[in-house]
C-alpha positions as CSV (number, residue, x, y, z in Angstrom):
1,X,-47.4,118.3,90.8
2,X,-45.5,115.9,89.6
3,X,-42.2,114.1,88.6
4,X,-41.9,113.3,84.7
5,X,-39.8,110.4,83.4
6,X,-39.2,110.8,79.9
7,X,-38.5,107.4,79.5
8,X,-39.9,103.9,80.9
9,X,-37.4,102.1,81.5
10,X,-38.0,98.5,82.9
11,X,-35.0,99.2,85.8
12,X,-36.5,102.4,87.0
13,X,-39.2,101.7,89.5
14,X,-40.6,103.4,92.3
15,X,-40.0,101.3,96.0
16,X,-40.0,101.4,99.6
17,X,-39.4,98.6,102.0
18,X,-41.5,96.1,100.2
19,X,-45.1,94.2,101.2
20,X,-44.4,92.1,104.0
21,X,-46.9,89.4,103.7
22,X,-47.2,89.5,100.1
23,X,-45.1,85.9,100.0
24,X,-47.3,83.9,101.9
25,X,-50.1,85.0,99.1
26,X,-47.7,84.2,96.6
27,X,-46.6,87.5,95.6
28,X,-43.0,88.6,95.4
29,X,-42.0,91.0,98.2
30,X,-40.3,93.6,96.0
31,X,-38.2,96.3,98.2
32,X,-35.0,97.9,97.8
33,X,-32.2,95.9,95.8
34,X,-29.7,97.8,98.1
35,X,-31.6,97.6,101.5
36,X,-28.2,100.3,103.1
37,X,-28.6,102.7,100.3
38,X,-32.4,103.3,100.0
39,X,-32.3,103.8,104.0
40,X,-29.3,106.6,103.3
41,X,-31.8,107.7,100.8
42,X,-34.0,108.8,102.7
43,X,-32.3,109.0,106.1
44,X,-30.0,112.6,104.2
45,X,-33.8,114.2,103.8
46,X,-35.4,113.2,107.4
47,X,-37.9,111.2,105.4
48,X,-39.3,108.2,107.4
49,X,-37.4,104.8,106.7
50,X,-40.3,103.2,104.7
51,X,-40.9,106.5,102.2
52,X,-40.8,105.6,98.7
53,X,-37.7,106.2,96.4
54,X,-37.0,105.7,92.9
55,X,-34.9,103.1,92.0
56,X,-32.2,102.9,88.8
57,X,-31.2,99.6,88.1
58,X,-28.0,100.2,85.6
59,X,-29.3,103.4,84.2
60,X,-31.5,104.3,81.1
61,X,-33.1,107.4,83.3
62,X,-34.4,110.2,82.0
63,X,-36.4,112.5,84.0
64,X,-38.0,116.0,84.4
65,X,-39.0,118.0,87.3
66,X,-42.1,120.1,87.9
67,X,-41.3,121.6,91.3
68,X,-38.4,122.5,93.1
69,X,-37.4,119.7,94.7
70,X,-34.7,118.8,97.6
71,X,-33.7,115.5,96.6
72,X,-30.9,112.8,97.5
73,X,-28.6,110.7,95.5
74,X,-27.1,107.2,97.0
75,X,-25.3,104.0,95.8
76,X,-24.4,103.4,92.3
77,X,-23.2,106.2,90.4
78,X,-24.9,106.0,86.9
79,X,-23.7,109.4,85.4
80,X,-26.3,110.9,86.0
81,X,-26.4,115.0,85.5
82,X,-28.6,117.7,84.7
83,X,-29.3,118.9,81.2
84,X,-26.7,122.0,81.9
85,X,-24.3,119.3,82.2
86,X,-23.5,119.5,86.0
87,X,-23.2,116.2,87.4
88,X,-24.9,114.2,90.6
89,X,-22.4,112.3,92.7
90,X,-24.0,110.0,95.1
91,X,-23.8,110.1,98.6
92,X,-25.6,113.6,99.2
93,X,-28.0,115.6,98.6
94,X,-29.3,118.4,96.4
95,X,-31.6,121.4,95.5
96,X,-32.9,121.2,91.8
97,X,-35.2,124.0,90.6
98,X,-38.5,123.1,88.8
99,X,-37.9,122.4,85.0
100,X,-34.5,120.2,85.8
101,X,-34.0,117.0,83.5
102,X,-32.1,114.3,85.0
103,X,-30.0,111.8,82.7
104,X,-28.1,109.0,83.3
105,X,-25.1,108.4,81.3
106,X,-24.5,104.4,82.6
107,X,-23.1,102.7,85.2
108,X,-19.9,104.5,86.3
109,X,-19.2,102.6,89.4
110,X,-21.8,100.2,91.1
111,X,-25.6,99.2,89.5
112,X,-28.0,100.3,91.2
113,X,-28.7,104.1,92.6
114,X,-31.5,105.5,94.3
115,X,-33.1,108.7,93.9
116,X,-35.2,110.3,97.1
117,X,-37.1,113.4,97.3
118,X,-38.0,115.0,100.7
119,X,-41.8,113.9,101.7
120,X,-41.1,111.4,99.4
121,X,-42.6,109.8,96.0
122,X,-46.3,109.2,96.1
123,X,-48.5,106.5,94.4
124,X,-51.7,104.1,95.1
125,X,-50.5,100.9,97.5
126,X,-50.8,97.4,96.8
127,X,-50.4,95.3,99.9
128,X,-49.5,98.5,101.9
129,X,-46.9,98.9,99.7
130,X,-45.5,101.0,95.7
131,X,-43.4,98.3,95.1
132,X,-45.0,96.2,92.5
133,X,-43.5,94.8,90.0
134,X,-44.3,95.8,86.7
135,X,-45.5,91.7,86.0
136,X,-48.2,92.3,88.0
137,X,-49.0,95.9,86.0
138,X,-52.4,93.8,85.4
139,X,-53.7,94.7,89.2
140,X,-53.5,98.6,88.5
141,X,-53.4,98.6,84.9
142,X,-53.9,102.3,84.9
143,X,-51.0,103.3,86.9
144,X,-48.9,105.5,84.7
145,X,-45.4,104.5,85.3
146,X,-43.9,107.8,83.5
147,X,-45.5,110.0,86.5
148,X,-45.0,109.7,90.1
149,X,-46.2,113.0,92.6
150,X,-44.6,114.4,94.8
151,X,-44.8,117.8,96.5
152,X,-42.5,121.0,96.3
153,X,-39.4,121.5,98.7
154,X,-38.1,124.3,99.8
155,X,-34.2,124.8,99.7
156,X,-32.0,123.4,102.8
157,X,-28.5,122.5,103.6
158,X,-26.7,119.5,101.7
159,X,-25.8,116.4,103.5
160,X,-23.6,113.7,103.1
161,X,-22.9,109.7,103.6
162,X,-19.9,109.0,105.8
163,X,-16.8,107.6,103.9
164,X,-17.5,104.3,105.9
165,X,-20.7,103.9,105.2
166,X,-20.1,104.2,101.1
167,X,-20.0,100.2,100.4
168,X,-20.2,100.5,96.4
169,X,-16.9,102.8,96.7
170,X,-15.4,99.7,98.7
171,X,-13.6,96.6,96.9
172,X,-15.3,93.4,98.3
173,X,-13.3,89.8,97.5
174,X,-15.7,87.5,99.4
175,X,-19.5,88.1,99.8
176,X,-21.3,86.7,103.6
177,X,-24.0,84.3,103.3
178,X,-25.3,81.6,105.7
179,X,-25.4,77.9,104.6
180,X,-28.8,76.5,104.6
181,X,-31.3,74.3,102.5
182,X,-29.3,71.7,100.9
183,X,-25.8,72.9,101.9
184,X,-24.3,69.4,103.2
185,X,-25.3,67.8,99.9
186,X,-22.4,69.8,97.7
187,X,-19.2,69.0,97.4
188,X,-16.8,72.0,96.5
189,X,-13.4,73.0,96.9
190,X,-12.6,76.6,96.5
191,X,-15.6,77.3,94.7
192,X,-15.3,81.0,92.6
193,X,-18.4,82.6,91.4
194,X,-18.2,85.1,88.7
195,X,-21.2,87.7,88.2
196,X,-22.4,88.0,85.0
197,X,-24.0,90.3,82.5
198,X,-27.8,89.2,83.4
199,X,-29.0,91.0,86.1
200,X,-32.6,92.5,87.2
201,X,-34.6,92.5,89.9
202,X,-35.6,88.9,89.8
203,X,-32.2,87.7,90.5
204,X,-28.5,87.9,89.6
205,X,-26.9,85.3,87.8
206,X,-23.1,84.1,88.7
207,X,-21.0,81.8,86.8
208,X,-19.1,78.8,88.8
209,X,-16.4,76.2,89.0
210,X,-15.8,73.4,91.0
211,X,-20.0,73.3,92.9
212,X,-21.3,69.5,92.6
213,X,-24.5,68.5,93.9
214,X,-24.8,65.0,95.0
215,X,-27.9,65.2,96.8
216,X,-31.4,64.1,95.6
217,X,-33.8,65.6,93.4
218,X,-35.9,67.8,94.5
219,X,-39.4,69.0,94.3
220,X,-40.3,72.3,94.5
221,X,-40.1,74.2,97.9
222,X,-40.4,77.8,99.6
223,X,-37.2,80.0,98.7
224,X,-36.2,82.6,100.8
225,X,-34.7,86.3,98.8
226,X,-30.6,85.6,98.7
227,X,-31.1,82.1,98.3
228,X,-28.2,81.0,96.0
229,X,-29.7,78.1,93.4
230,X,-27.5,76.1,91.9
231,X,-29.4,75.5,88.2
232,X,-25.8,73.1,87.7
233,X,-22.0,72.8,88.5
234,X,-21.3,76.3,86.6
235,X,-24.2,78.0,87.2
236,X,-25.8,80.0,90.5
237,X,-28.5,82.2,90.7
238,X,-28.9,84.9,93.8
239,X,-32.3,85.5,94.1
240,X,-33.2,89.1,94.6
241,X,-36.8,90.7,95.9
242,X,-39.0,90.2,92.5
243,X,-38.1,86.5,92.6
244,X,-40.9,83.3,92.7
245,X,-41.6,82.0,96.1
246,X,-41.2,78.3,95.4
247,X,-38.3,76.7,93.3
248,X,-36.9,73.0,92.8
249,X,-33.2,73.8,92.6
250,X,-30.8,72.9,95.2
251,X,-29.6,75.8,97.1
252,X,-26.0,77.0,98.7
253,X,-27.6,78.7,101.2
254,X,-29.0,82.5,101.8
255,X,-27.1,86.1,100.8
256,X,-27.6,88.0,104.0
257,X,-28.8,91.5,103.7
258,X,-25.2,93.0,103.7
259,X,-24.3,90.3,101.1
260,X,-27.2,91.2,98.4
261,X,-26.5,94.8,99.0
262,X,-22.6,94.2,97.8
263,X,-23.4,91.3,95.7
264,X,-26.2,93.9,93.3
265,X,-23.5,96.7,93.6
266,X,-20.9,94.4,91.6
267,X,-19.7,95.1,88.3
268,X,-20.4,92.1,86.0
269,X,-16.9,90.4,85.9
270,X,-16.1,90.6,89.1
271,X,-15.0,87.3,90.7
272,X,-15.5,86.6,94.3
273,X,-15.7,84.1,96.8
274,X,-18.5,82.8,99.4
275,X,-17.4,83.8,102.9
276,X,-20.2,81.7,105.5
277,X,-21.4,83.4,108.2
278,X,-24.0,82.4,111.0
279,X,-27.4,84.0,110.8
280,X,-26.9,85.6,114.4
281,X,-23.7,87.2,112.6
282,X,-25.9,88.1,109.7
283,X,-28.3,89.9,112.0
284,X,-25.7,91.6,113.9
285,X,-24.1,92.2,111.0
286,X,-27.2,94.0,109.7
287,X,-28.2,95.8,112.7
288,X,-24.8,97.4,112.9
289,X,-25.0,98.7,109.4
290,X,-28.3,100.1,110.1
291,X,-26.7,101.9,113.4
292,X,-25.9,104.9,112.1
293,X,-29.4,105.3,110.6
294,X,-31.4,105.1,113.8
């Protein structure tokens, strides 16, 4: 049986950990947004780390249940309730009978949310993975993106994400990234960043002050996901995991993964600074947000 969204919505997809050589083809890699709060996700049902989950980007969900289902609720929270009116928080889980409606109301507090049922979402793989973006619809253009299976649960405890672990519920000033790619070649004081309205999967987009590159022009290279571009003095883009593999703007440097999960999670408006970081501290730094998890 299946899972029924009522409405397709271009920031409701279905992902797991993304295809991991699907850049050296040329592909985007896809994945999680929020790398911390798909693993929670899962990690509240015992569902392996790589099980699919539905992702909300920002809301516009609508969704109905055909089984009884055991099913978590992490990061953002969109407003989302059932059609009694009884609202979802994030950061546990729930029993649902069959014949629930989900709906988001909007973005209450963070952007992007993830929705995971016990044994997980089930769909046809490209590249050993369900994330594909829905650019590339033209590979599987039969896949119907208002049903995804998955099979029924029986009821069990709730569980919950430790208050430390809840980073959208956290106020965050300064966002870690490494410096890298044409770093040396800007010359900045103080440089605020600003997020902005435009945001999706592809990247984020960040207002600036004060970034000027004096380096020389480029030609198109590989780009890594986080890579902040500099398109000019006032504006930056954060690539995120549906971005192009090549790109001829310079760059800041990198998001690390603890960065682009805090950096997605921001309300537009927010201003912020770059705090640098070395990529040993961004793999600790990862690792030890993943601790709890393994």
């Amino acid at each position: 049986m299946s899972l029924i969204l009522n409405t397709s919505h271009p920031g409701v997809t279905l992902q797991d950990l993304g295809r991991k050589k699907a850049r050296e083809l040329g592909y985007s890699k896809g994945g999680p947004l929020d790398e911390l709060s798909y693993r929670w996700a899962n990690y509240l049902l015992g569902n392996p780390s790589t099980t699919p989950v539905l992702e909300i980007v920002l809301g516009g969900l609508e969704m109905e249940l055909t089984l009884d289902a055991h099913l978590s609720l992490t990061g953002a929270d969109l407003g989302i309730e059932t059609n009694l009116g009884v609202p979802l928080f994030p950061g546990k889980t729930w029993f649902l009978p069959r014949g629930t409606i989900l709906i988001s109301k909007g973005p209450r507090m963070g952007q992007v949310a993830y929705i995971g049922i016990e044994g997980g979402f089930k769909r046809q793989k490209f590249l050993e993975s369900v994330s594909i973006p829905k650019r590339e619809r033209i590979i599987f253009p039969k896949v119907n993106e208002t049903l995804f299976e998955y099979d029924e649960c029986s009821r069990s405890g709730s569980k919950m994400i430790p208050d430390q672990f809840r980073i959208v519920e956290r106020q965050f000033d300064r966002v870690p990234y490494f410096p890298a790619y044409q770093n040396n070649d800007f010359t900045s004081e103080r440089v605020e960043l600003v997020k902005e309205e435009r945001f999706d999967r592809m990247g984020a987009y960040l207002s600036a002050s004060g970034l000027h590159y004096k380096g020389d022009q480029l030609s198109s290279e590989p780009i890594a996901i986080g890579s902040l571009q500099v398109v000019n003095p006032k504006k930056v883009i954060a690539l995120l995991n549906d971005c192009q593999t090549v790109g001829g703007y310079p760059k800041l440097g990198v998001l690390s993964a603890l960065g682009k999960s805090i950096l997605v999670q921001m309300k537009p408006g927010k201003k912020f600074r770059l705090e640098s970081i070395s990529p040993k501290e961004a793999f600790d730094n990862y690792w030890s947000s993943l601790a709890f998890l393994t």
